[in-house]
N, C-alpha and C positions, 0 to 999 in steps of 0.2 A: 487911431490907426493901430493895427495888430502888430507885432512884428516875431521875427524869427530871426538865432543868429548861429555861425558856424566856428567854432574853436573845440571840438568833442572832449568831452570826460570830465568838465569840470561842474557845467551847470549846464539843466536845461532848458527849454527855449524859454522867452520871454517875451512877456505879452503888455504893450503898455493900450490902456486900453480909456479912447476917450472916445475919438473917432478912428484910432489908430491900434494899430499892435502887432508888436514886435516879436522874432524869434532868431536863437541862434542858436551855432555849432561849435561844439568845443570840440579842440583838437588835440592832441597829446603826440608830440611829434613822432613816438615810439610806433605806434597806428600806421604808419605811410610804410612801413616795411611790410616782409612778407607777403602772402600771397597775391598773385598779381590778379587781376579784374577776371580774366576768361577763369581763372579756377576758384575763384571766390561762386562764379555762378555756377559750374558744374556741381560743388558741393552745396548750395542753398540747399535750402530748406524748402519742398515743394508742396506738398501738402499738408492741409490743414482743415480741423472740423470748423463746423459753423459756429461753435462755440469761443472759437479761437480767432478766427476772423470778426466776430462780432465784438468782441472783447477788445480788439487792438482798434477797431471805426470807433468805439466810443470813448477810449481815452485819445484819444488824438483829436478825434472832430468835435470834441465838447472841450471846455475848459481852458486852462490856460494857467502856467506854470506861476507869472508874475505879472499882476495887473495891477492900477492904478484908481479904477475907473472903470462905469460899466457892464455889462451880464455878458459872461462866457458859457452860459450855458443855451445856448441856439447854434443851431446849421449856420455854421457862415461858407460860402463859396459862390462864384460866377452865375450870373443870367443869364452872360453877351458871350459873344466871341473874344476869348483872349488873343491880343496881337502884344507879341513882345518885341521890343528894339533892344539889340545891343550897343552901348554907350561906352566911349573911356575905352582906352589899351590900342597901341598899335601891335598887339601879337593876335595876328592874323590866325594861328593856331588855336589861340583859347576859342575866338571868334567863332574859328569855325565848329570846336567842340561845344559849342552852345547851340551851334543850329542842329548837331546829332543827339542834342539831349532834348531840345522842344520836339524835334519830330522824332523819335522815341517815344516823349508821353505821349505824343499826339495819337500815335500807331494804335498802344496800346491802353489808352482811356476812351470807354466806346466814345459817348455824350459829351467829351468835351471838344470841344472848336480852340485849338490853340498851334499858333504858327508864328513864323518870324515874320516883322517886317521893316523894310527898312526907310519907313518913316516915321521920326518920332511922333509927329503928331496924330498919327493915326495908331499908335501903341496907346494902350493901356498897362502893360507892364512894362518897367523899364531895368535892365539889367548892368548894371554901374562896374565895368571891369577897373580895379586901380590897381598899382601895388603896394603893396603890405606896407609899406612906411608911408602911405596916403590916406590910408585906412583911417585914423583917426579923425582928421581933417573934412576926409568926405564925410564920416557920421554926422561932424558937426555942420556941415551946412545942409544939410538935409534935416536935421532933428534939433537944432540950437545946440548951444555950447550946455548950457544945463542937462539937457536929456543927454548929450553924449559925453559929457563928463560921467555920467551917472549909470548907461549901459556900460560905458572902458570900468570905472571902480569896480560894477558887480559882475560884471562877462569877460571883459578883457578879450574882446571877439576876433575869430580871425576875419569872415562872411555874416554880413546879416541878411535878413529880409522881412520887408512887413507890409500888410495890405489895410488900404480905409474900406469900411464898409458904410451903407447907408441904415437909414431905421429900420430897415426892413432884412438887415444880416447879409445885404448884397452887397458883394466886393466889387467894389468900382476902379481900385485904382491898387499896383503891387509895383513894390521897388525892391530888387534885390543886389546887394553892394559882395562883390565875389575880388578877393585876392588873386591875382594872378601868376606870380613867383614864388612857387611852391610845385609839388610834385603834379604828376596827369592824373594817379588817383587819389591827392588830396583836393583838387579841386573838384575834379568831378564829383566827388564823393559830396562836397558843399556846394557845387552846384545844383546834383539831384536835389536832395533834400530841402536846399533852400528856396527853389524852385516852385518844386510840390506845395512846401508848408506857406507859401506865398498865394498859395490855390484855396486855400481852405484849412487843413490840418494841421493845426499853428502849437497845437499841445503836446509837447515833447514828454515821456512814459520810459521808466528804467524798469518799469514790470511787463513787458512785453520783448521778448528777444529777437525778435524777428523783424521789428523794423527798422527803419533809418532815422525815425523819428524815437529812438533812444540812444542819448550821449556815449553809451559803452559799443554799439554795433556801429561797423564801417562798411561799407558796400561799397562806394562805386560804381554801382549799374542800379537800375530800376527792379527793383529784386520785385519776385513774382508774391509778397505778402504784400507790400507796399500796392500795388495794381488792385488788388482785393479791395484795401483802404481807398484808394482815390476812385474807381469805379461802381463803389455804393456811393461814394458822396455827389455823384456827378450823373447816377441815374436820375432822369427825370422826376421821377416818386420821392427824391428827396430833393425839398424847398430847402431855399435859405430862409432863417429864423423858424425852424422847426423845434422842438424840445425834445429829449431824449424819450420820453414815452410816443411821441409822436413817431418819432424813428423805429422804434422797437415794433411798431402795429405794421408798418411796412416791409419790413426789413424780409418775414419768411418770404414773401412773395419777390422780392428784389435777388437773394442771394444764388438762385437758382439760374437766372439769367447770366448775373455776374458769373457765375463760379463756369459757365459754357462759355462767357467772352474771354478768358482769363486763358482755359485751357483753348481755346484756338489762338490767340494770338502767340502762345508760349508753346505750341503743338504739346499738349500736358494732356496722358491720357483720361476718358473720363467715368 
């Protein structure tokens, strides 16, 4: 299993990697101040050459910060339709800010099929709301006492998440473990992320500044570089378990579509 995990600035994500692997987010409490969501997005960062865009799909959709086990170098992400269940927390508010962030990405990933539902067994990803003094506890019955002794020594996580895939780099199954007593935009901010990199792009990059998949940048909303990222990986033209030359042969012909889905859904002119 892959995973990914949420505490910003300290370490980036991590990947344990057998049939599994992991990533998180570090958080630095100082981060939750300042500018609030709507003016974080007025000021993004909207465009960008193809050189820039490419550059951020291939550290993110390849690799993997900390592995154990396994080749991180393949396309990993979805075949099926993702259904995701929300689990844990009677705060009706997180709840519902979890169904404005799956249909959010839903809106604005062309190819991907991803909705809430509210039967676990017909979920494929499962979204584990606790609170922070449970955090521990639920790593460890989810990942044994060894693997989450061993994530809390080296992450100290506040949100994780991580997906199994099969031989074939397809993701079959995504658990995402999110804090819920903490601020609107420190959560959101770990649930985008954790979310996403539960999709496929599980390799966290302090060399690219414009995503959310680097420990130092905080968002909040589904910034319009990140949509760039999850909309090549989820175009048809790219398979799971593809290799990086294999993506490079597709990609001129892919980024031209993307870059018209990107600027209509964000009305971005073109």
């Amino acid at each position: 299993m892959e995973t990914s995990s949420a505490i910003r600035r300290l370490i980036p994500g991590i990947v344990l990697l057998s049939s599994l692997t992991l990533s998180t987010t570090l958080w630095s409490p100082t981060l939750a101040e300042g500018p609030n969501i709507s003016a974080r997005q007025r000021s993004e960062k909207k465009a960008f050459t193809d050189s820039q865009i490419i550059d951020g799909f291939m550290k993110t959709a390849f690799g993997a910060e900390y592995h154990l086990a396994g080749r991180v170098d393949r396309i990993r992400k979805y075949h099926m339709p993702v259904r995701v269940f929300i689990d844990g927390s009677t705060r009706a508010d997180r709840q519902k800010q979890i169904g404005k962030v799956v249909g959010d990405i839903a809106r604005r990933v062309q190819h991907l099929d991803i909705a809430i539902t509210p039967r676990r067994d017909d979920a494929n990803t499962i979204i584990t709301l606790v609170r922070d003094r449970d955090l521990q506890k639920t790593i460890t019955s989810f990942y044994g006492a060894e693997k989450a002794k061993e994530i809390h020594d080296t992450l100290d996580p506040q949100c994780l998440s991580g997906f199994r895939k099969n031989d074939n780099y397809e993701i079959q199954h995504s658990d995402v473990i999110l804090t819920v007593d903490n601020s609107d935009f420190v959560f959101l901010d770990c649930a985008y992320e954790e979310l996403l990199q539960s999709l496929g792009p599980i390799n966290d990059t302090d060399s690219v500044p414009w995503t959310m998949f680097n420990d130092d940048v905080s968002m909040g909303f589904f910034d319009i570089y990140d949509q760039y990222i999850m909309n090549i990986l989820y175009d048809p033209r790219i398979k799971a378990g593809m290799t990086i030359d294999e993506v490079r042969e597709v990609l001129p012909a892919i980024l031209p579509d993307v870059r018209a889905w990107v600027a209509k859904v964000n009305n971005l002119p073109r």
